[in-house]
C-alpha positions in Angstrom: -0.1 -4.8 -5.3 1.2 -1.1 -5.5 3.2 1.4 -3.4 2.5 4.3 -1.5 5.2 7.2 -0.3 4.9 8.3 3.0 7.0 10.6 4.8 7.6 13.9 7.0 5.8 16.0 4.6 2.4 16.2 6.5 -0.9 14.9 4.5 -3.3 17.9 5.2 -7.1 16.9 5.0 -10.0 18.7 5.9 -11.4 18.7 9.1 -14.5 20.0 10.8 -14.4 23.1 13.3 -17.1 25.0 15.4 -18.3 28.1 13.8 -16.2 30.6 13.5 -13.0 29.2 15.1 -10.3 28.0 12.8 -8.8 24.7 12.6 -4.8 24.7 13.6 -3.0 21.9 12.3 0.6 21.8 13.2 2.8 21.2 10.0 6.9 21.2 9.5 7.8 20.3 6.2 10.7 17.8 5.6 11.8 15.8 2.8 12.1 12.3 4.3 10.1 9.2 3.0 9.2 6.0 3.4 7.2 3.6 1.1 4.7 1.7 1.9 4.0 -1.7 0.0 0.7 -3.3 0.2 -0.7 -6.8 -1.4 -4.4 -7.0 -1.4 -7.1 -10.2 -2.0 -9.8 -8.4 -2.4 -12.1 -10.9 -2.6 -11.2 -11.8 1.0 -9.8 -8.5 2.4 -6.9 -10.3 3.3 -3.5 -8.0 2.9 -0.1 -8.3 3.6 2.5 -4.7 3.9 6.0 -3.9 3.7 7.2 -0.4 5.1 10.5 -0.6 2.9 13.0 2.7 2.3 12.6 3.0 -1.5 11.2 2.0 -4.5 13.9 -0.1 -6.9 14.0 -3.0 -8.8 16.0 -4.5 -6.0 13.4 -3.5 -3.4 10.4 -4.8 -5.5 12.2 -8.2 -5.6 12.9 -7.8 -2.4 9.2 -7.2 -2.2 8.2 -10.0 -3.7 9.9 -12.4 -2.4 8.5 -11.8 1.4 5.3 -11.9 0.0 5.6 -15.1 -1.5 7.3 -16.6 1.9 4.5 -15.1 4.0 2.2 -16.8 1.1 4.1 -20.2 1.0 4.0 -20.0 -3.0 5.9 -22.8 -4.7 5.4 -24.1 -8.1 2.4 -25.8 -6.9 0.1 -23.0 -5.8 -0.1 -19.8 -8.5 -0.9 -16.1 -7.7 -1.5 -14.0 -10.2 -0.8 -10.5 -8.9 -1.9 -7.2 -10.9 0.1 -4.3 -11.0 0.7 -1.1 -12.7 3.3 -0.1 -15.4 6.1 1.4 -12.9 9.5 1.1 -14.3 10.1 -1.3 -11.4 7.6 -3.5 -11.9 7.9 -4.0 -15.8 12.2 -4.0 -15.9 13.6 -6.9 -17.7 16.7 -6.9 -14.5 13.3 -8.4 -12.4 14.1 -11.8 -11.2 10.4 -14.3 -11.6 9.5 -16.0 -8.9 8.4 -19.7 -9.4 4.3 -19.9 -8.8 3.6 -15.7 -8.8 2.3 -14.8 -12.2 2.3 -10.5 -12.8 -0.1 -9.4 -15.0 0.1 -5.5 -16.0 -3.3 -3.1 -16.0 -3.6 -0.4 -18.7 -1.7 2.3 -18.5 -3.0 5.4 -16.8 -5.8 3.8 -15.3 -5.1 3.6 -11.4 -8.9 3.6 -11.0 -8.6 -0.4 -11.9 -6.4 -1.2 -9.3 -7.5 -2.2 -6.1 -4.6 -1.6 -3.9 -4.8 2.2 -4.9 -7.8 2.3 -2.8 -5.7 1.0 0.2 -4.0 4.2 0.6 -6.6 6.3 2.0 -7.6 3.4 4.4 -3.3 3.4 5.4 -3.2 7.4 5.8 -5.9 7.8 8.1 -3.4 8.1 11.9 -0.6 10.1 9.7 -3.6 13.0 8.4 -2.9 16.5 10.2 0.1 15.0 12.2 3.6 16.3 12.6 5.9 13.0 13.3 9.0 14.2 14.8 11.3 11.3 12.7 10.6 8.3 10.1 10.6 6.1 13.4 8.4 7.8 14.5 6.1 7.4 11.4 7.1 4.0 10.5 5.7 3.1 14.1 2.4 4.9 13.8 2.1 3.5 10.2 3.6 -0.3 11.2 0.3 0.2 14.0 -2.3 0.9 11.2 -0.7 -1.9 8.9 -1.3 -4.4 11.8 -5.1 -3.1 12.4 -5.9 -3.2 8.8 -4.6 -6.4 8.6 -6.9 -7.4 11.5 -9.5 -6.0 9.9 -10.2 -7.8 6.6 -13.8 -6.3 6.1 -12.5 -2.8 6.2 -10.1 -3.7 3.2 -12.9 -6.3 1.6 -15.7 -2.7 1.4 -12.9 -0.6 -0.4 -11.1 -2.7 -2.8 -13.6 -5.5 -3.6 -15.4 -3.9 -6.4 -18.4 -5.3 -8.1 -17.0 -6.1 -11.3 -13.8 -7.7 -9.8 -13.8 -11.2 -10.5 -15.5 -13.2 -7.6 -13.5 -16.3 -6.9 -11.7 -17.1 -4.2 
C-alpha cells in the first residue's frame, strides 16, 4: 500500500518526434492535488484505489477501512499489509483494524515496496496533459484506476518481483 500525489501540475515525460521538428506539449502550472491510494497483491495483480483529497491520519484510516470492507476482513481472515515509514502510517492517533496486520519496510528503501511501482503504471493518461480542473483529472485517473484494475497481469509483471514471497 502507498500513495501517490497527483494534480494540475503536468507530469512531463519524453516523447518521440520526427527529425527535426520539436515536440509541443501544452503545460499550465497550478498547485491543485489529489492523492491517489493504491493496495496491491502482487502475487495476483489484484489492486484496489482510492482517489482521496489528502494525506492524514484521518484519511489513512479512512483509507483503510474501505479497503478492509471491499476485502471483507474480520477477525477471521488476516492481511498483512506493508508499508512505508510516513508519519501517517506509523502515528500512535491510528486506530487498528481487527484482521489487517501493518508491517513497516526499512526506511529509505522505496525500491522494496511494490506499490511504488504502481505509479508509473497510474500516470500513464495524465503524461503531457493539461487537465482543465481536479474533476477533470480525478475522471481521467478514476478511468485508468478501473482499467488497471481490469487488468491484473499488467499490475502482476510490475510489482510481483522475484524475491517477493510467492504464496497466495
Amino acid at each position: 500500500m502507498d500513495e501517490h500525489r497527483i494534480g494540475l501540475k503536468p507530469i512531463i515525460r519524453r516523447v518521440w518526434s520526427k527529425v527535426g521538428q520539436r515536440p509541443i506539449v501544452s503545460v499550465h502550472h497550478r498547485y491543485e492535488w489529489l492523492y491517489v491510494y493504491g493496495f496491491v497483491h502482487p502475487l495476483s495483480g489484484r489492486t484496489f484505489w482510492l482517489l482521496m483529497p489528502t494525506v492524514s491520519v484521518d484519511a489513512f484510516y479512512a483509507a483503510l477501512r474501505a479497503f478492509a470492507e471491499h476485502l471483507n476482513i474480520s477477525g477471521h481472515k488476516r492481511i498483512f499489509l506493508f508499508l512505508d515509514r510516513a508519519g501517517w502510517h506509523t502515528s500512535r492517533k491510528l486506530e487498528r483494524l481487527p484482521g489487517l496486520s501493518l508491517l513497516y519496510l526499512p526506511p529509505y528503501s522505496p525500491e522494496l515496496q511494490p506499490a511504488e511501482h504502481l505509479w508509473h503504471l497510474s500516470d500513464a493518461p495524465l503524461v503531457n496533459r493539461c487537465f482543465s480542473s481536479l474533476d477533470d483529472l480525478e475522471a481521467a485517473q478514476a478511468e485508468r484506476c478501473n482499467w488497471l484494475q481490469d487488468h491484473p497481469e499488467v499490475i502482476r509483471s510490475t510489482t510481483n518481483f522475484h524475491w517477493w514471497p510467492q504464496i497466495a
